[in-house]
MIDOSE-1310 file (N, C-alpha, C; in nm, 2 decimals, decimal comma, always signed):
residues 179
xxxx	-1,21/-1,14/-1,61/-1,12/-1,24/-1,58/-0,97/-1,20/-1,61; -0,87/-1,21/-1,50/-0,76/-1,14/-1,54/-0,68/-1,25/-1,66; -0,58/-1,18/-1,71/-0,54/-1,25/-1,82/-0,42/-1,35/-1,81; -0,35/-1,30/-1,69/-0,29/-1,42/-1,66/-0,11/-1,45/-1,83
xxxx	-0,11/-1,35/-1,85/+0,02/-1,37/-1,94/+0,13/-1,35/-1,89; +0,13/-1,30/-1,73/+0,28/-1,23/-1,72/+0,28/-1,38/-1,60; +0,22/-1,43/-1,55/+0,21/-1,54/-1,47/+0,26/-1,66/-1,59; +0,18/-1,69/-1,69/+0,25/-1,80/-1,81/+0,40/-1,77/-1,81
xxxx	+0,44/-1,65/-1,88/+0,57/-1,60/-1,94/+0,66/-1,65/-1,79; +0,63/-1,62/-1,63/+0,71/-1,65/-1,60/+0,72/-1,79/-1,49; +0,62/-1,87/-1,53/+0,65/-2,03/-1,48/+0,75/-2,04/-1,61; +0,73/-1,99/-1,71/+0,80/-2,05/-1,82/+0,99/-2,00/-1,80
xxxx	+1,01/-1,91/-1,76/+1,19/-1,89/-1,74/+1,24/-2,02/-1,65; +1,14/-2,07/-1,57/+1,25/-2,15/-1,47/+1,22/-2,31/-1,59; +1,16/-2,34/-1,65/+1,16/-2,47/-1,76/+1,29/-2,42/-1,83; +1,31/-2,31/-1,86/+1,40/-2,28/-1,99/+1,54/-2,17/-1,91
xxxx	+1,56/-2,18/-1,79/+1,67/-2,13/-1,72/+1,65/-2,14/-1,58; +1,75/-2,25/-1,51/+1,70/-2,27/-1,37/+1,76/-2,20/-1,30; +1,89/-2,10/-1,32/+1,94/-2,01/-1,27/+1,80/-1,90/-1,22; +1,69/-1,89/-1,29/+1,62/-1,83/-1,22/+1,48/-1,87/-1,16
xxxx	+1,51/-1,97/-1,08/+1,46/-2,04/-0,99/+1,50/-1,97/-0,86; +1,42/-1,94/-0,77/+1,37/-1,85/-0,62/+1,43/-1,95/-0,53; +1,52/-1,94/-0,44/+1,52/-2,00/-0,37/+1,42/-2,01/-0,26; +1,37/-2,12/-0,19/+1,26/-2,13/-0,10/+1,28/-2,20/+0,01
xxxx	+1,26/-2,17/+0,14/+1,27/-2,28/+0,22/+1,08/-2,23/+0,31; +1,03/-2,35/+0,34/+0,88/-2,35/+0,36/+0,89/-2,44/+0,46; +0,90/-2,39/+0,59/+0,84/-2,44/+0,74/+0,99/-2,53/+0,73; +1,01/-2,61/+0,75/+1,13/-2,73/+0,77/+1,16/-2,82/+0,61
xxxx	+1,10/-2,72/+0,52/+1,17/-2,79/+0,40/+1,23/-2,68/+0,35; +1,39/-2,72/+0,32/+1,48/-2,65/+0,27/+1,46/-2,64/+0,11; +1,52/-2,59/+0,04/+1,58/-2,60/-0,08/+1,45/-2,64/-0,17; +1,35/-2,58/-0,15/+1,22/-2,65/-0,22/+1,23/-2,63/-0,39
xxxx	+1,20/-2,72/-0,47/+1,23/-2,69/-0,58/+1,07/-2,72/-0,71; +1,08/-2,66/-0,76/+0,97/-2,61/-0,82/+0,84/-2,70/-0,82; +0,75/-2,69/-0,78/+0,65/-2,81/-0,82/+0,61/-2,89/-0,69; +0,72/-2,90/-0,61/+0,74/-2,98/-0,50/+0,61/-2,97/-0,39
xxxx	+0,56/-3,05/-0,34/+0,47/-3,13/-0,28/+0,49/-3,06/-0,07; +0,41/-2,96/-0,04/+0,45/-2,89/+0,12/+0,30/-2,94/+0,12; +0,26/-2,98/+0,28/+0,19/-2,99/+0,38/+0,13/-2,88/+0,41; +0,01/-2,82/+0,37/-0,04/-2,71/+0,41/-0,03/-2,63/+0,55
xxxx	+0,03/-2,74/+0,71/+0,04/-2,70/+0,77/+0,18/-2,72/+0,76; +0,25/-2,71/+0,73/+0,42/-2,70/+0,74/+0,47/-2,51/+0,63; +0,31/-2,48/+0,58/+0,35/-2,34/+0,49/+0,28/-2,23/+0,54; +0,22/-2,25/+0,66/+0,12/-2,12/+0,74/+0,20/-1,99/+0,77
xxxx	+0,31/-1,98/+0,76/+0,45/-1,87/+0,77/+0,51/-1,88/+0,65; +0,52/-1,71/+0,65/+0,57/-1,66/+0,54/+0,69/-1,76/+0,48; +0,75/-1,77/+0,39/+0,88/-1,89/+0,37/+0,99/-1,80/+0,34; +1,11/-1,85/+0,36/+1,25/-1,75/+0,37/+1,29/-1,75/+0,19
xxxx	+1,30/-1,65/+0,17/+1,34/-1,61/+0,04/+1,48/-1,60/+0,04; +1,57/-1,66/-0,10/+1,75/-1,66/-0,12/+1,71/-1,65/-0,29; +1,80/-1,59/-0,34/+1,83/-1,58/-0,51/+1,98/-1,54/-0,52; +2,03/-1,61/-0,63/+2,17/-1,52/-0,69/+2,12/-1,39/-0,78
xxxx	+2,15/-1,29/-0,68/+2,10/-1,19/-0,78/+2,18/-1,12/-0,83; +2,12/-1,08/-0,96/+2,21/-1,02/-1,10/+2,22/-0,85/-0,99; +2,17/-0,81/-0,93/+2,25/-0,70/-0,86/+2,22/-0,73/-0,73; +2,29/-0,75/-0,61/+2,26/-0,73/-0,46/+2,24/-0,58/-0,42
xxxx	+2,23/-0,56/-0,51/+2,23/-0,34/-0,41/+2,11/-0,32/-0,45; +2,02/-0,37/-0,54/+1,88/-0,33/-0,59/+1,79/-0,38/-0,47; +1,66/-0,34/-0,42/+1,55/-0,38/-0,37/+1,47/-0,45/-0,42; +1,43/-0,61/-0,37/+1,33/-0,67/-0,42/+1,17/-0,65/-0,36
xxxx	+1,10/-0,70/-0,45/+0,95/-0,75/-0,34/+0,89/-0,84/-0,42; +0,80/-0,93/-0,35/+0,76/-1,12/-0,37/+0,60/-1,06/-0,36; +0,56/-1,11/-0,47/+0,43/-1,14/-0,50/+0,35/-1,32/-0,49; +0,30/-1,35/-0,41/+0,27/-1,48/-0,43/+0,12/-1,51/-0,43
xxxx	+0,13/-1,64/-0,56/-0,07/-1,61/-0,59/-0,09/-1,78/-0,60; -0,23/-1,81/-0,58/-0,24/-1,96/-0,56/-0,32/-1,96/-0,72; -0,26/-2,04/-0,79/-0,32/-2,04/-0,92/-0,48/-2,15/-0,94; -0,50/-2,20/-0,83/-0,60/-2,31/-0,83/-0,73/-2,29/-0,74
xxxx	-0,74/-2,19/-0,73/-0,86/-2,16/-0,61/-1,02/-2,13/-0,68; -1,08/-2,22/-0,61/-1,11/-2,28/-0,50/-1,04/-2,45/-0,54; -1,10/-2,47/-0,66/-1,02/-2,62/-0,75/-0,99/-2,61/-0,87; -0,83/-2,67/-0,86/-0,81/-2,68/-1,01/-0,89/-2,71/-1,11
xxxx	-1,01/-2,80/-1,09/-1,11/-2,84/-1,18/-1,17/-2,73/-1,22; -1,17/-2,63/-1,13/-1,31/-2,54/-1,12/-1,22/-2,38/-1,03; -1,14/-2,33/-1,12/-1,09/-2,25/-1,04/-1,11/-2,08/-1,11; -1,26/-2,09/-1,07/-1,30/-1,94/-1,14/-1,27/-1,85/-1,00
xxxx	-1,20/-1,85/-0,88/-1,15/-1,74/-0,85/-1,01/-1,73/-0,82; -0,99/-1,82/-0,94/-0,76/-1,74/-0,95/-0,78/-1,69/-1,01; -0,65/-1,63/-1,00/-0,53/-1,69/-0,89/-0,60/-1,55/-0,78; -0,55/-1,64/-0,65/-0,56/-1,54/-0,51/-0,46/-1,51/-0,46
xxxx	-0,48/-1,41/-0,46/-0,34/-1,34/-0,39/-0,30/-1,41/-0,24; -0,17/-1,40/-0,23/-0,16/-1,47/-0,10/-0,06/-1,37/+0,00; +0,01/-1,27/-0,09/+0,14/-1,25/-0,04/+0,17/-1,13/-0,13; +0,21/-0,95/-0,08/+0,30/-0,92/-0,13/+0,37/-0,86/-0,04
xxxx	+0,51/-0,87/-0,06/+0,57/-0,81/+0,01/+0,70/-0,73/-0,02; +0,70/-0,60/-0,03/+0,81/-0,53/-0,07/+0,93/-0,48/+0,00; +1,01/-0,42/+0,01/+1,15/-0,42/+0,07/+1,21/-0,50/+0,09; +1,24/-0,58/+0,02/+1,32/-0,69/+0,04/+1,50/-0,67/+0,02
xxxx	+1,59/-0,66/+0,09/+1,73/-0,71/+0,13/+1,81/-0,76/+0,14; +1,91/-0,78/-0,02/+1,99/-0,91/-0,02/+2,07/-0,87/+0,06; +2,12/-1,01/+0,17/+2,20/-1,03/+0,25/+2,32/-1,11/+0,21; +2,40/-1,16/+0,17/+2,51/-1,21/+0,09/+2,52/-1,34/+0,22
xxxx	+2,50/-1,45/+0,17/+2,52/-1,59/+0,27/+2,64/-1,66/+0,27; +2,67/-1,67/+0,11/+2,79/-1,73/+0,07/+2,82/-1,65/-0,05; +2,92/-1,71/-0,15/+2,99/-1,70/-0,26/+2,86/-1,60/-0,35; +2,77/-1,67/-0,40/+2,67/-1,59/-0,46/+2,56/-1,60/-0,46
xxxx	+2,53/-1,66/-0,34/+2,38/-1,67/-0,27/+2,32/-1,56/-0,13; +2,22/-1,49/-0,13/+2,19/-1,40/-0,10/+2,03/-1,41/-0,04; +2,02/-1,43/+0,10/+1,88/-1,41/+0,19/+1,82/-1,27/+0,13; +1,70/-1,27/+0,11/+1,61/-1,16/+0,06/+1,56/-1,11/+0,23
xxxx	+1,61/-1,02/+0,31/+1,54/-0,98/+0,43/+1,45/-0,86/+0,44; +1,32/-0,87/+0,48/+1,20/-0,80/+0,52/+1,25/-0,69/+0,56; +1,24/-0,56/+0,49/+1,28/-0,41/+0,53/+1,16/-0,33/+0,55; +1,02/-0,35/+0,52/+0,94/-0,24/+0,49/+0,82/-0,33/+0,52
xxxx	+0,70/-0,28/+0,55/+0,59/-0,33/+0,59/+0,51/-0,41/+0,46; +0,44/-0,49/+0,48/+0,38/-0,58/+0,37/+0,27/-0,46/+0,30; +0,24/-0,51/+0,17/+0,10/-0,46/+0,12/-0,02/-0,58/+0,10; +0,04/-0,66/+0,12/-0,05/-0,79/+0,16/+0,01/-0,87/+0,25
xxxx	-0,03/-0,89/+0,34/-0,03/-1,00/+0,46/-0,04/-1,16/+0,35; +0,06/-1,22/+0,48/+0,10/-1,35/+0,41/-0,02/-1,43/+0,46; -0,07/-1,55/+0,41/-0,19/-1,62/+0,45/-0,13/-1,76/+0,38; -0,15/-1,85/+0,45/-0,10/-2,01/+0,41/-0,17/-2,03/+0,29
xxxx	-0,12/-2,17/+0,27/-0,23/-2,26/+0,17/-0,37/-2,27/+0,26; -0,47/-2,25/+0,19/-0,60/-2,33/+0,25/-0,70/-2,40/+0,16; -0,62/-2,48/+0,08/-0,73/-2,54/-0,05/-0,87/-2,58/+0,03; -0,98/-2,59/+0,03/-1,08/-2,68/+0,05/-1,10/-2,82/+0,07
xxxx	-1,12/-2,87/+0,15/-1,14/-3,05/+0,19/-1,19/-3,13/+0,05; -1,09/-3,19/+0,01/-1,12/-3,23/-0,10/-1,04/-3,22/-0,25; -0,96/-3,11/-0,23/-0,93/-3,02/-0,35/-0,81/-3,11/-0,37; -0,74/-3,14/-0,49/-0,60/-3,17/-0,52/-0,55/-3,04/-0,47
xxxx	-0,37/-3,09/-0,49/-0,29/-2,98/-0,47/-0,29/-2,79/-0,56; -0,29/-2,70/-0,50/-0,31/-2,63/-0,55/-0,15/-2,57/-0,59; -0,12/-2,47/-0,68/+0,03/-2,44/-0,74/+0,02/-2,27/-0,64; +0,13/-2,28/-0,54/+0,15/-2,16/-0,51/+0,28/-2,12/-0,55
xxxx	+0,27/-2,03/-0,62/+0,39/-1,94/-0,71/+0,43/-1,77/-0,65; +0,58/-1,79/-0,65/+0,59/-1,65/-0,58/+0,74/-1,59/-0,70; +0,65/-1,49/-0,72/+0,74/-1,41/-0,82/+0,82/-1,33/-0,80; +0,96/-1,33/-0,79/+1,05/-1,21/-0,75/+1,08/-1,09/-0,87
xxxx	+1,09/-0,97/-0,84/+1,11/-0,87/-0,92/+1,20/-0,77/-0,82; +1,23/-0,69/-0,92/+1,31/-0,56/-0,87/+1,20/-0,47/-0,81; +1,22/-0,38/-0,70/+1,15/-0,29/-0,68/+1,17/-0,16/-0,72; +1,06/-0,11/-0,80/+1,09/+0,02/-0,92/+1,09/+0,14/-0,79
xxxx	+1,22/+0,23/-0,82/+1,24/+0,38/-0,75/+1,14/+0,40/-0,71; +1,15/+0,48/-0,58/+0,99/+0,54/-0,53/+0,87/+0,47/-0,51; +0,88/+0,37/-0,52/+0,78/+0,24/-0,44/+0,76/+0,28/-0,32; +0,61/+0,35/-0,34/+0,54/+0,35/-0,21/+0,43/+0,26/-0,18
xxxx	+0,45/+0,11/-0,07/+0,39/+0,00/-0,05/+0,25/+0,08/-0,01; +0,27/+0,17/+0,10/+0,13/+0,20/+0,18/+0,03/+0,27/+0,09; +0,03/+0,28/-0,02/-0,07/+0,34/-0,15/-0,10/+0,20/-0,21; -0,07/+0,08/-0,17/-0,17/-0,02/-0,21/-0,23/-0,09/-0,14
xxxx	-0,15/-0,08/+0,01/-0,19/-0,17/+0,12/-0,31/-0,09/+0,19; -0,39/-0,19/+0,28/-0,54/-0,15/+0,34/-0,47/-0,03/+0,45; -0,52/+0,08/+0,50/-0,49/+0,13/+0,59/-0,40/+0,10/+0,74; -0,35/+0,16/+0,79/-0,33/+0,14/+0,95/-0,23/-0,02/+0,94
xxxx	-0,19/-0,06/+0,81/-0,15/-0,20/+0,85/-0,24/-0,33/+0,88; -0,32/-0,25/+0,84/-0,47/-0,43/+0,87/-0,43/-0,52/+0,76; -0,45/-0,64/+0,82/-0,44/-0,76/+0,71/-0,53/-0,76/+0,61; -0,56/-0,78/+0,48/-0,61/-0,76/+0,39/-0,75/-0,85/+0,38
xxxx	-0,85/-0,82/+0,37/-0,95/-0,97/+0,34/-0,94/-1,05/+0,27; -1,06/-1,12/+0,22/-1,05/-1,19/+0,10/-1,07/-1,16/+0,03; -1,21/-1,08/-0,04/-1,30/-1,07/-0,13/-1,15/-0,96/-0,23; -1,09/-0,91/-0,19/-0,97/-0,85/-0,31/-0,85/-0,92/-0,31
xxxx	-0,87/-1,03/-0,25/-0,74/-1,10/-0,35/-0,83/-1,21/-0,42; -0,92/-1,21/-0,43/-0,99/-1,31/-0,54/-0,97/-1,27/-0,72; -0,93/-1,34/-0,78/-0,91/-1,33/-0,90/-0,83/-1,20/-0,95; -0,71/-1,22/-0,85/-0,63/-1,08/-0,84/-0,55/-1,14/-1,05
xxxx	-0,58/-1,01/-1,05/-0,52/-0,92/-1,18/-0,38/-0,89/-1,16; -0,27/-1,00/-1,21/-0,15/-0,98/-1,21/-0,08/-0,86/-1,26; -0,14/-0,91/-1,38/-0,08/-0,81/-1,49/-0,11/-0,69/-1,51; -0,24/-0,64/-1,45/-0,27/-0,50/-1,42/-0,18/-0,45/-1,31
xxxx	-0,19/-0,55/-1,18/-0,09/-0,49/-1,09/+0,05/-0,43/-1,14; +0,12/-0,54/-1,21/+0,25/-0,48/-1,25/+0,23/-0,35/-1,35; +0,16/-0,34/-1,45/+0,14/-0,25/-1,51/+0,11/-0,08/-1,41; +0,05/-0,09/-1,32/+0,00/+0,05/-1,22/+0,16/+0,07/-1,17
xxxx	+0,21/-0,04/-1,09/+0,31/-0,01/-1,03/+0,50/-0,02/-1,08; +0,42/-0,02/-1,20/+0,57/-0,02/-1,28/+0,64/-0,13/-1,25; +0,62/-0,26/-1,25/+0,73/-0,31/-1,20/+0,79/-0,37/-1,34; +0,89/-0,43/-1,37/+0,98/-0,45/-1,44/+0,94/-0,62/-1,49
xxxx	+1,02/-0,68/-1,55/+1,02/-0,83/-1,58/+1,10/-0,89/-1,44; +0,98/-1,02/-1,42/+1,04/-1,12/-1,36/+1,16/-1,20/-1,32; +1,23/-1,15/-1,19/+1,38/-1,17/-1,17/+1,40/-1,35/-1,17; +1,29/-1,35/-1,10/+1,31/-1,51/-1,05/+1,16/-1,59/-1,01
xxxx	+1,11/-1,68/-1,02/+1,01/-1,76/-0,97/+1,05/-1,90/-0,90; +0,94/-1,95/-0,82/+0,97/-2,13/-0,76/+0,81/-2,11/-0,72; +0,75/-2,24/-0,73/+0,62/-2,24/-0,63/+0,65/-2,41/-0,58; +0,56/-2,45/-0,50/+0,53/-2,56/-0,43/+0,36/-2,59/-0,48
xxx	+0,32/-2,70/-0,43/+0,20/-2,77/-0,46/+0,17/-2,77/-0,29; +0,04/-2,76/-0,27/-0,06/-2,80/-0,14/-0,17/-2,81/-0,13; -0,21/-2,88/-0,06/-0,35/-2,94/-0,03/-0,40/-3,00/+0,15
């Protein structure tokens, strides 16, 4: 069972500093702010990533994992992977807000909410980090660009991931609730 510490450590920055809060916009909700309540069919597309980032010249990539699968009551296969996606591209919007833009091919394909008929809302959380030098995405992703199954993003291992791929501490987080 993965251990799930580097997911605690970072729901916990945005309770204790909202400056690092992800910005999110998910189908026709703007400005989504942590916790916040999306329509599972209003989140079937990937959502637009914005952060004030402490450097715009660095590369990001968004990890996003459903912490409640199959049910929060009963969720022996979280968290599932839903989402990674590296090369990310601050674009400067305004004063010190910055669109995160898609530069490089995914290593996981994005895949909506799909709780199960029945299930309460589940917590989809997407974690922003720096992407460490020499990040090569296509050494984790399935060949040829195929969308990933299911059976490996089930009780995806956060913390092991960051650890293989070097990635650094947690720039920013936000998730939404669905069902």
């Amino acid at each position: 069972m993965p251990s799930n510490k580097s997911i605690k450590r970072s729901l916990a920055l945005i309770e204790n500093d909202e400056s690092k809060i992800l910005g999110l916009s998910v189908g026709t909700h703007r400005n989504v702010q942590p916790g916040q309540y999306i329509p599972k069919a209003d989140a079937q597309s990937a959502p637009e990533l914005s952060f004030k980032l402490p450097d715009p010249t660095s590369t990001y990539i968004i990890v996003n994992l459903d912490l409640d699968g199959p049910f929060p009551s009963l969720n022996a296969l979280s968290p599932i992977m839903h989402w990674i996606q590296p090369g990310l591209k601050p674009t400067a919007t305004d004063t010190d807000n910055y669109t995160l833009e898609v530069t490089a091919p995914f290593v996981v394909n994005y895949i909506g909410p799909g709780p199960p008929p029945g299930s309460s809302p589940h917590r989809y959380v997407f974690f922003l980090y720096e992407q460490p030098a020499g990040f090569d995405g296509s050494r984790y992703a399935p060949p040829h660009g195929k969308d990933m199954g299911i059976w490996p993003r089930l009780r995806y291992d956060l913390d092991k991931w960051e650890e293989e791929t070097k990635l650094g501490p947690v720039v920013a987080v936000n998730y939404f609730t669905s069902n």
